[in-house]
N, C-alpha and C positions, 0 to 999 in steps of 0.2 A: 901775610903770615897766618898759617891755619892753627886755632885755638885746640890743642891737645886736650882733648873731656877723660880719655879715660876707659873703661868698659860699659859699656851699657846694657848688656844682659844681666837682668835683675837677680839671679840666682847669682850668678858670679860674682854682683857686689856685697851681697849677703855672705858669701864665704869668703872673700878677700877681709871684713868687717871684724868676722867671727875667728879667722885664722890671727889678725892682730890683738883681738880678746885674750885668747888661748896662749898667744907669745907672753903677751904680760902677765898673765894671771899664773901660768906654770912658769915661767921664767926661761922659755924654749924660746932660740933666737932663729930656730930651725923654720919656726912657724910665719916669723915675719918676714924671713927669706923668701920662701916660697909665697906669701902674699905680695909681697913687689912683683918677683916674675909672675906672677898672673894679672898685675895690674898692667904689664904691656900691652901694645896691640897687638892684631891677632896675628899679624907678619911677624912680630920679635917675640914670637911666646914657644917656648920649645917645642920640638918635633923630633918623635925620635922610634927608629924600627924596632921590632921584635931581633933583628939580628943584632942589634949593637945592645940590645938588654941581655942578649942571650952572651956578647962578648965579655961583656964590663961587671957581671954579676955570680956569684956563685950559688948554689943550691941553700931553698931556705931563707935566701934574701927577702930583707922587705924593702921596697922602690917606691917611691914617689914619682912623679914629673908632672911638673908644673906646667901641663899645654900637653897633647895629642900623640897617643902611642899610635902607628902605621901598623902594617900587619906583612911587612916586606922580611921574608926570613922563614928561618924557622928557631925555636927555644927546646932544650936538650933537659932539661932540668927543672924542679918546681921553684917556683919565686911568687910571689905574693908582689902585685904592684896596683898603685891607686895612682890616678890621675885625673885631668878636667875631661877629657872625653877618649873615648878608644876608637878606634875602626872596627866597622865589625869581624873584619879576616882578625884582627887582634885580640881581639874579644874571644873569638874560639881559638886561638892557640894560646891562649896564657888562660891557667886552670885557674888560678885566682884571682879575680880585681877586684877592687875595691873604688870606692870613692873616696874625695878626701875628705870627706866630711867623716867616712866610717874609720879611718886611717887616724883622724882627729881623737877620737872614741876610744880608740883602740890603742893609743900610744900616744896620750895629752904632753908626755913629758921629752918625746920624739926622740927616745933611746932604739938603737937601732933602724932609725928608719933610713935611709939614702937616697938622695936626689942625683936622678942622673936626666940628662936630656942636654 
């Protein structure tokens, strides 16, 4: 049987650490949410296209996803989304991203923010 470790890119344990900080300290259960899903491996950590952000979202959204925006689609409308990593066709069709460190910053108490992936 193989011993589950966890993540080991060091940037990622640093914000997995800081995201469970942030849960307790503002009392945001949003925050230790989304530290699990990024505690998966990198197989069970969500993935998700630009067409299913552009289905599931309305204009002016703010998005999380915990794990890797595709760049498969196209988006009709502005949204503000933050995530661990983007592609880069994703990256120039979505006018806003964010990290989730800046998303942290920006909304500690994670009122309005939604996780979709």
């Amino acid at each position: 049987m193989v011993k589950r470790t966890g993540p080991t890119n060091v940037e990622l344990v640093s914000l997995i650490e800081d995201l469970k900080k942030l849960s307790l300290a503002e009392k945001a259960p949003i925050w230790k949410r989304i530290a699990k899903d990024l505690s998966r491996s990198t197989r069970q950590r969500r993935v998700i296209n630009i067409a299913k952000l552009n289905r599931f979202t309305k204009s002016n959204d703010l998005i999380i996803v915990p794990g890797k925006v595709l760049g498969t689609g196209i988006i009709d409308h502005d949204i503000t989304v933050a995530a661990w990593q983007f592609s880069g066709s994703a990256q120039d069709k979505i006018k806003t991203t964010l990290t989730i460190r800046e998303i942290m910053k920006k909304q500690p108490k994670g009122k309005g923010v939604r996780i979709l992936g």
